[in-house]
C-alpha positions in Angstrom: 32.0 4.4 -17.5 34.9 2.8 -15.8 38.5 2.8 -15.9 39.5 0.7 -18.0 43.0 -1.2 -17.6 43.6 -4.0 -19.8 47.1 -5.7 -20.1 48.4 -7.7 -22.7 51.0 -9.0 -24.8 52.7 -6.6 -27.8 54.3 -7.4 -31.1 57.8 -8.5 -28.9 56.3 -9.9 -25.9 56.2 -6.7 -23.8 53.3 -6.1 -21.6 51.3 -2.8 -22.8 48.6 -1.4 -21.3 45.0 -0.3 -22.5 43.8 2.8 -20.7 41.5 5.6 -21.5 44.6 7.5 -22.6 44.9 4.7 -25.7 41.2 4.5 -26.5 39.5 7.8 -26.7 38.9 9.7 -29.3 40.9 12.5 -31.3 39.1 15.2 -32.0 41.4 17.2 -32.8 41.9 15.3 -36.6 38.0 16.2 -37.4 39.0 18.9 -39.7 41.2 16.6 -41.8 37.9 14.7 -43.3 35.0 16.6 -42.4 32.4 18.5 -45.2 34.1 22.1 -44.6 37.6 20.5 -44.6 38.6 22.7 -47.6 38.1 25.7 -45.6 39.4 24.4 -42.4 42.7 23.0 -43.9 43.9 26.2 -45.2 43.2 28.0 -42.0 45.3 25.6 -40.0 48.2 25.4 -42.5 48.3 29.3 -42.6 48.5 29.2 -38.7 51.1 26.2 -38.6 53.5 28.5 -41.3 52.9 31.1 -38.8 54.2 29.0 -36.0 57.0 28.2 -37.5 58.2 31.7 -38.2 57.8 32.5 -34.4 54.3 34.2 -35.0 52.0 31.9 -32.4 49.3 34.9 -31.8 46.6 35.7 -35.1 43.4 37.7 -35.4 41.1 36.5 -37.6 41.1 39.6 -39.8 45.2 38.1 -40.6 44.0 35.2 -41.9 40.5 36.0 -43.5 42.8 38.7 -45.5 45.0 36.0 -46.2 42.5 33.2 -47.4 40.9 35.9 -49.8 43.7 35.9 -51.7 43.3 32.5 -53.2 40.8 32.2 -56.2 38.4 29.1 -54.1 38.2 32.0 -51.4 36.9 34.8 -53.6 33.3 34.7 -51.7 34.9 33.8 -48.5 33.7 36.0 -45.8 34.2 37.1 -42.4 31.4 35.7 -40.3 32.3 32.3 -42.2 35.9 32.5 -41.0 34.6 33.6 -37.6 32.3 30.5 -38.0 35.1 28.0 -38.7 37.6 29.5 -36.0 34.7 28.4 -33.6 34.6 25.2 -34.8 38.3 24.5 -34.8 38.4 26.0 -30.8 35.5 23.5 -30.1 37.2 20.5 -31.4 40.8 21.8 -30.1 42.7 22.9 -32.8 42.9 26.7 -31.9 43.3 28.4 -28.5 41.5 31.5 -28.2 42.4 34.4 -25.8 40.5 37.4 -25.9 42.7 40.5 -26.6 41.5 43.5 -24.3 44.2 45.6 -24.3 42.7 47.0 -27.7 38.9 48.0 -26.6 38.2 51.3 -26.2 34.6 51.3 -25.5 32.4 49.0 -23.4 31.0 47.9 -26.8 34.2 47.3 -27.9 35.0 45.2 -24.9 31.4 43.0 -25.4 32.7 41.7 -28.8 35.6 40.1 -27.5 38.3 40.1 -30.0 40.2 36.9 -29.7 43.8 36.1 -30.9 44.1 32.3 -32.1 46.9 30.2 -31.4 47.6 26.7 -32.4 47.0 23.7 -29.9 49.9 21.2 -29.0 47.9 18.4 -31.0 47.6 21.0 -34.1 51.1 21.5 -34.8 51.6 17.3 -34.5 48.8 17.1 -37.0 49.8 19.4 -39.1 53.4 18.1 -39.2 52.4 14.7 -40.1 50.1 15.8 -42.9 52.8 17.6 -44.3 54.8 14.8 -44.2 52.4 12.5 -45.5 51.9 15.4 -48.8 55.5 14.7 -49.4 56.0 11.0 -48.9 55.7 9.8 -52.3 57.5 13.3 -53.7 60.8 12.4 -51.2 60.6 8.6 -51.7 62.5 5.7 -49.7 66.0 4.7 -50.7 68.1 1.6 -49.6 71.3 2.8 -48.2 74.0 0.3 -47.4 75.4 3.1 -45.3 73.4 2.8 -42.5 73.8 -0.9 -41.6 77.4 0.2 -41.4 76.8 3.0 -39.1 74.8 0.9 -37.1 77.8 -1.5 -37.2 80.4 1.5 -36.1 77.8 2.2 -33.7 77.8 -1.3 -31.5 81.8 -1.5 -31.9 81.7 1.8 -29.7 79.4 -0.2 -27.1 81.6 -1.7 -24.4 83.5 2.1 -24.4 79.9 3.5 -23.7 79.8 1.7 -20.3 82.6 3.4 -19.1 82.0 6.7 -20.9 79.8 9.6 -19.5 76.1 9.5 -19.4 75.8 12.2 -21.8 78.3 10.8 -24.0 76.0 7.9 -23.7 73.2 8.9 -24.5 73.9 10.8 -27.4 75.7 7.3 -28.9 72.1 6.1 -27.8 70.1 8.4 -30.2 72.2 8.0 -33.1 71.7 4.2 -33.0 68.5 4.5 -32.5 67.8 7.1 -35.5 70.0 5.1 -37.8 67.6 2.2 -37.0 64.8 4.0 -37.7 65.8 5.2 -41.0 66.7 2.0 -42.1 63.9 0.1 -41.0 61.6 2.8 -42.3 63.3 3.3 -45.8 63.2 -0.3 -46.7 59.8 -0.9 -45.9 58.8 2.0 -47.9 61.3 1.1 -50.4 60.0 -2.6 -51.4 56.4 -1.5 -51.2 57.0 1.1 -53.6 57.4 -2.2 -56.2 54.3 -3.6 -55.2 52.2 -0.4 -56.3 50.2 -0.7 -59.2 51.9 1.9 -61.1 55.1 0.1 -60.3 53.2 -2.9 -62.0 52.3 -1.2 -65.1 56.4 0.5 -65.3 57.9 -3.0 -65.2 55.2 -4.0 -67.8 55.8 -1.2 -70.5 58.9 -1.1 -72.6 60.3 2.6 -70.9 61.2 -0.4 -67.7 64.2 -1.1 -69.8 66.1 2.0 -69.7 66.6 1.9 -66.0 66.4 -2.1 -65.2 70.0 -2.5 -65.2 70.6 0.3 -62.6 67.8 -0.7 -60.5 69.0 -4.6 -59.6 72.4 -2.9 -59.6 71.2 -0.6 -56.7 69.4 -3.7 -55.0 72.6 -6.2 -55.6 75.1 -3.4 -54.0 72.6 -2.9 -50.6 72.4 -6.8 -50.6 76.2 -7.1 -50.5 76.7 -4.0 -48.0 73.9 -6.0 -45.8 75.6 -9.4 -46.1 78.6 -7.4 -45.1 77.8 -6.2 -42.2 74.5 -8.0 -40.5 77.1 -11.0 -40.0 79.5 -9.1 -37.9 76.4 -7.6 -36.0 75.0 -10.5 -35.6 78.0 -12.2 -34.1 78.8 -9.2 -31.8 74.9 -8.6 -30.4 75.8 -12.6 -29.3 78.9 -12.2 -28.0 77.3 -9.2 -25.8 77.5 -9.7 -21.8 74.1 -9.3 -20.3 76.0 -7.5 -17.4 77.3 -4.7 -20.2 73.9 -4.2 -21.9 72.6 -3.7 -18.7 75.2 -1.2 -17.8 74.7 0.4 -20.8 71.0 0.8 -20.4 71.6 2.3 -16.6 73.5 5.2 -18.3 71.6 5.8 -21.2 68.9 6.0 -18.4 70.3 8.1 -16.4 71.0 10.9 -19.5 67.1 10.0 -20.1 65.7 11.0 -16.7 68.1 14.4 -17.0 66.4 15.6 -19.7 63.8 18.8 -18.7 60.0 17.3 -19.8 56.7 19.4 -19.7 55.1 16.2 -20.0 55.0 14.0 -17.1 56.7 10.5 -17.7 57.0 7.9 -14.9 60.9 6.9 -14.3 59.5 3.4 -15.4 58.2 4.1 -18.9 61.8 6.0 -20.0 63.0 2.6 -18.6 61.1 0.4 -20.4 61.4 2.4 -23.5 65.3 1.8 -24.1 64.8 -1.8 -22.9 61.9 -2.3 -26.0 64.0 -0.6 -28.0 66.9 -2.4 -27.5 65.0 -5.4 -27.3 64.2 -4.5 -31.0 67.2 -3.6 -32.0 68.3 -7.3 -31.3 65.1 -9.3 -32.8 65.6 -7.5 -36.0 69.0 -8.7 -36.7 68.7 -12.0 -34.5 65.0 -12.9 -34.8 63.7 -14.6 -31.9 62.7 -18.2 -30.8 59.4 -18.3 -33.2 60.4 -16.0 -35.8 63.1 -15.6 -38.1 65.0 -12.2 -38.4 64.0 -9.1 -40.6 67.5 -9.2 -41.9 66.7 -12.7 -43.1 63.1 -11.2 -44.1 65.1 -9.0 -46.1 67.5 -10.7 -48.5 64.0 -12.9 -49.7 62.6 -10.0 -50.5 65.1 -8.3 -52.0 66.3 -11.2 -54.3 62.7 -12.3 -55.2 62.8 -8.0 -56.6 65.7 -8.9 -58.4 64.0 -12.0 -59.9 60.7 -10.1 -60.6 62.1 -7.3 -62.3 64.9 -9.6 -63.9 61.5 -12.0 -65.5 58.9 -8.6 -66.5 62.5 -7.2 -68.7 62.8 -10.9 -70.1 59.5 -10.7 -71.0 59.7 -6.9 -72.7 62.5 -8.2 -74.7 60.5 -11.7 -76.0 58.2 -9.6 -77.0 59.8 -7.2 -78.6 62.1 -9.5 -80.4 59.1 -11.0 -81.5 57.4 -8.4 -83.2 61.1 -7.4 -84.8 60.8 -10.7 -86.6 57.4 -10.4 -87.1 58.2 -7.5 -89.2 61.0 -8.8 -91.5 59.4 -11.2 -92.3 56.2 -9.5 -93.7 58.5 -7.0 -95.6 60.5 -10.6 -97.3 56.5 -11.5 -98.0 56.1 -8.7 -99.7 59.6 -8.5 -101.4 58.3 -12.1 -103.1 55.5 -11.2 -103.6 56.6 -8.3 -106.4 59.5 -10.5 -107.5 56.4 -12.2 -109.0 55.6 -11.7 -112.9 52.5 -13.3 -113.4 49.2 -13.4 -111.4 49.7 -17.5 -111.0 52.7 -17.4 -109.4 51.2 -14.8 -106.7 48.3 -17.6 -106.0 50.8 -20.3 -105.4 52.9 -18.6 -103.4 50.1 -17.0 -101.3 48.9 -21.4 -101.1 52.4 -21.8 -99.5 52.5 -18.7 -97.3 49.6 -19.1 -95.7 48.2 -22.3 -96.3 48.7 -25.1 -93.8 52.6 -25.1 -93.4 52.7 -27.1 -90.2 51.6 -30.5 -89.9 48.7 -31.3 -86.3 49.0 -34.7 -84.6 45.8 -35.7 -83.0 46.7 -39.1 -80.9 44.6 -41.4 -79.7 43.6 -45.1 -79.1 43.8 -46.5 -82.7 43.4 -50.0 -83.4 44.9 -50.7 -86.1 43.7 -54.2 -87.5 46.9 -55.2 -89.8 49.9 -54.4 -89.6 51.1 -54.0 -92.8 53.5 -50.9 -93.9 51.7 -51.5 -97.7 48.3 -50.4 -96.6 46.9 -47.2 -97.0 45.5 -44.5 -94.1 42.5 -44.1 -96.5 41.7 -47.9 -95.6 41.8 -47.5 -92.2 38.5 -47.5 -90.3 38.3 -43.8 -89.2 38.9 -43.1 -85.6 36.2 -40.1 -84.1 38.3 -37.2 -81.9 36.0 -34.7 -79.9 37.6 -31.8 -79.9 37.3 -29.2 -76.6 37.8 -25.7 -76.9 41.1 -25.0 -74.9 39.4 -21.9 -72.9 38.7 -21.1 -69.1 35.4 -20.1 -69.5 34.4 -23.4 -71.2 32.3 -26.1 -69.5 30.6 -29.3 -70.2 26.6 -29.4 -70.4 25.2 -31.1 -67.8 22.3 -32.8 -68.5 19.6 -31.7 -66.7 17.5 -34.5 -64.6 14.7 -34.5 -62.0 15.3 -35.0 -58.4 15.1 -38.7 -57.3 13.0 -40.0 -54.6 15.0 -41.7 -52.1 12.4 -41.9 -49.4 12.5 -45.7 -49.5 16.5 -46.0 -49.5 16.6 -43.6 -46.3 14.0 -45.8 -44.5 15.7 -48.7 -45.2 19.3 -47.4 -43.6 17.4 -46.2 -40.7 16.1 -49.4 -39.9 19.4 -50.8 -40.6 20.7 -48.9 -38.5 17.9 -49.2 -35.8 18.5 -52.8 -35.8 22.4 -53.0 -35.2 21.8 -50.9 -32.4 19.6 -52.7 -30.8 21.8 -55.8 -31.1 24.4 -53.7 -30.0 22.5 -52.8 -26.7 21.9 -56.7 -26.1 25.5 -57.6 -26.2 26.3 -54.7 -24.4 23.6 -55.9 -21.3 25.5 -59.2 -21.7 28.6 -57.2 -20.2 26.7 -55.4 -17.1 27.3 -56.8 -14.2 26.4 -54.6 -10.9 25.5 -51.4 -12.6 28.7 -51.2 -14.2 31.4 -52.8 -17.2 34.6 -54.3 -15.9 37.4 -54.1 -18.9 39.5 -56.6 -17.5 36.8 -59.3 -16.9 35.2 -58.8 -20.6 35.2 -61.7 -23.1 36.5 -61.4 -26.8 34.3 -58.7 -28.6 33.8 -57.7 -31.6 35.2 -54.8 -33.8 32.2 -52.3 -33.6 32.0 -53.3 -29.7 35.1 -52.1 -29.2 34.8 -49.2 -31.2 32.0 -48.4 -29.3 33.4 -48.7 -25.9 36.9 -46.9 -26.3 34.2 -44.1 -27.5 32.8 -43.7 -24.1 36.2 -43.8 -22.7 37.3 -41.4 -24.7 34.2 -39.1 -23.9 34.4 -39.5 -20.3 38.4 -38.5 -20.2 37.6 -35.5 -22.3 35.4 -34.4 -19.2 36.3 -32.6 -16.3 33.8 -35.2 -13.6 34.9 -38.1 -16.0 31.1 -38.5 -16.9 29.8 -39.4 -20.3 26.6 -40.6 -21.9 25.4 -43.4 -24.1 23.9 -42.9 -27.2 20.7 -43.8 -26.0 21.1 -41.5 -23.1 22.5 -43.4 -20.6 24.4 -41.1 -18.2 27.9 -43.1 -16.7 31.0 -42.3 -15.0 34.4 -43.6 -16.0 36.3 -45.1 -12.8 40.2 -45.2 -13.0 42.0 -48.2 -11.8 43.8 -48.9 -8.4 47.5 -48.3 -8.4 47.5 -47.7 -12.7 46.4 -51.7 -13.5 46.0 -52.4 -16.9 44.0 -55.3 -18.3 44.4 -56.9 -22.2 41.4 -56.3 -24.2 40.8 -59.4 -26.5 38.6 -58.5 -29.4 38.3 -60.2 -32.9 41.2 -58.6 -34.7 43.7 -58.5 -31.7 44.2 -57.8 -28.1 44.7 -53.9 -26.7 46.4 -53.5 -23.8 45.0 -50.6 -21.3 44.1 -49.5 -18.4 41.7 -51.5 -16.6 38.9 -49.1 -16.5 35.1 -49.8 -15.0 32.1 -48.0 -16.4 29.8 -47.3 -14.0 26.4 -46.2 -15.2 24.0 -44.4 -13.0 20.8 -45.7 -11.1 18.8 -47.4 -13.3 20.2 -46.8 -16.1 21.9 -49.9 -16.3 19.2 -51.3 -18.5 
């Protein structure tokens, strides 16, 4: 297959490119959802504590005597650990070296012991599955602190163009982690409501507890925000270009001194603090299409506020409600042993639960007197259909058969035959030389005109300025000399446009 170089546009406009590097595949992540993953995910996270205590070099006997002493490993066994330390060296994950310093015998030597070491790609993986383990354990948090850093941070910005390009540079990376941070936390933050266990905790009545400090929390990061976004807003305007730019030279400059193992072009460090600055900017300022994330941010935020401030409103109805609920039963029943005989409970049971609340049912009465004397019972009654009041509830339908309208559909296409037939006549009538002349046409009719200004308007949608009929007539639409324009008279009122000919092709005129 061939190299493949694609460019397009990003998220903010920048051009990024599509190279084999983007689009193959990692192997290395196999082991994370494979059918042995239980057995390969303990092997790599023994190697990656390893790593981290300095220890890169393992035999395989370290960690098979280290994976039988968990309970799922009790049956674990040696060829199956050699086994999955193959696997993991075919896919990547492990380095092997064979260790020869410790055969003694050519037999020895034939085996090959191998120590195992952990690939580049393994430690990364490992790291971010880690971190993902402990995402919703550490949590997000909205801190009003940061915006003000980040505020502290641009004030320093016209010194940074005179300063050092280490000094720089370092300024450089604390922006750009205190951006991070923020723009990380709050996006982790606000989902965190959107959960459906954060659902069913503003639903139950344990919400209450803690709703006061939670919209206190959200009100005190909207009023650090407003705070500062303002002035950073104002000073990432008031900016020179010339002082960005010098900023950026130095920053690159610390940037390009840094030692790399990795080969990175001089333009992608470049472009890297311009997109990042570039991003800086749109999320306070927003661009020409979109508004900012600052501005993103207070909706969201405030619509929180409102959501939790409407589920706690709702907790409290209810449990007002059933409060009242309960009094009143225990009143009931106070009344109902105040009682001395057995008569007095029947008529107070009639008025405690008996029809206590009157039911208007309106509707189109015709009275025919009007007289206050006479009596609803000598009314003419009046009939009310009553509809359940539920979703699921729908009127029958009366089932019928299908109607044969055969005859009906003949009769509109001969109708229709017919008019455009005439049509074609009167349309002969205005032919003259192969070709219609707009500006020497007589008064026509609505449907002629319709018809017309639809083969115009076919012919300018083309590319040759060619159309066709309805009946198949092919034509070509012919601009006129030096833009004349001609007046239309038709039935309803005179158009005036261009004075276009339609010339139709030989013999097609007829």
């Amino acid at each position: 297959m061939g190299v493949i170089n694609l460019i397009f546009l990003g998220k903010m406009g920048e051009l990024m490119e599509i190279n084999m590097k983007l689009t193959k595949a990692i192997q290395e992540v196999k082991y994370l959802a494979t059918e042995n993953s239980w057995r390969y995910r303990p092997i790599m996270r023994f190697c990656f504590y390893q790593y981290e205590q300095l220890k890169y070099w393992l035999y395989k006997e370290e960690i098979f005597e280290e994976l039988r002493k968990h309970p799922e490993f009790v049956t674990y066994t040696i060829e199956e650990c050699q086994q999955d330390l193959e696997t993991l060296v075919q896919w990547g994950n492990v380095v092997p070296v064979q260790d020869t310093a410790k055969a003694r015998t050519v037999e020895e030597f034939k085996t090959k012991q191998f120590r195992y070491q952990l690939s580049e790609y393994a430690v990364e993986i490992e790291r971010m599955t880690i971190t993902l383990e402990n995402l919703l354990v550490e949590g997000a948090s909205l801190e009003p602190k940061l915006i003000e850093r980040i505020r502290e941070a641009l004030q320093q910005l016209p010194a940074m163009a005179e300063a050092e390009p280490k000094v720089t540079g370092s300024w450089w990376h604390g922006l750009n982690a205190d951006f991070k941070t923020l723009n990380q936390n709050y996006q982790d933050y606000i989902r965190s409501f959107h959960s459906l266990q954060a659902e069913e905790l503003m639903k139950s009545t344990a919400f209450i507890a803690y709703k006061d400090s939670i919209i206190e929390y959200l009100r005190e990061f909207i009023k650090g925000l407003q705070t500062n976004s303002y002035w950073i807003e104002e000073e990432l305007r008031s900016f020179d270009q010339k002082l960005i730019e010098t900023v950026i030279k130095k920053v690159f400059v610390y940037e390009k001194s840094i030692p790399r193992l990795e080969t990175v072009s001089q333009e992608d460090i470049y472009e890297n603090i311009c997109g990042r600055w570039q991003s800086i900017r749109q999320w306070f300022l927003g661009s020409e299409n979109r508004s900012s994330e600052v501005s993103k941010l207070f909706d969201i935020t405030n619509e929180l506020i409102r959501k939790i401030t409407r589920y706690a409103a709702q907790i409290v109805e209810n449990l007002n409600s059933a409060a009242n609920r309960k009094e009143e039963y225990k009143k009931l029943a106070e009344l109902f042993l105040a009682c001395d005989q057995m008569e007095e409970c029947h008529k107070l049971s009639a008025l405690a639960f008996g029809v206590f609340s009157s039911r208007h049912l309106k509707g189109d009465l015709e009275r025919e007197t009007e007289s206050i004397s006479t009596s609803v019972f000598e009314e003419p009654p009046l009939m009310v259909e009553i509809r359940p009041r539920t979703r699921a509830y729908r009127e029958k339908i009366a089932k019928k058969p299908i109607t044969d309208k055969s005859k009906q559909k003949e009769k509109l296409y001969q109708e229709y035959i017919q008019n455009l037939r005439r049509e074609q006549e009167v349309i002969k009538g205005f032919i003259h030389g192969n070709q219609i002349d707009f500006s020497t046409l007589p008064e026509i009719s609505v449907p002629m005109r319709i018809t017309l200004l639809r083969w115009v308007g076919r012919a300018c949608a083309s590319w040759d300025r060619k159309g066709k009929t309805e009946d198949g007539r092919v034509f070509r639409l012919i601009d006129p000399p030096n833009g004349a324009r001609c007046n239309l008279r038709c039935e309803d009122g005179n158009l005036e446009m261009p004075a276009y000919k339609i010339c139709f092709e030989e013999g097609q005129s007829q």
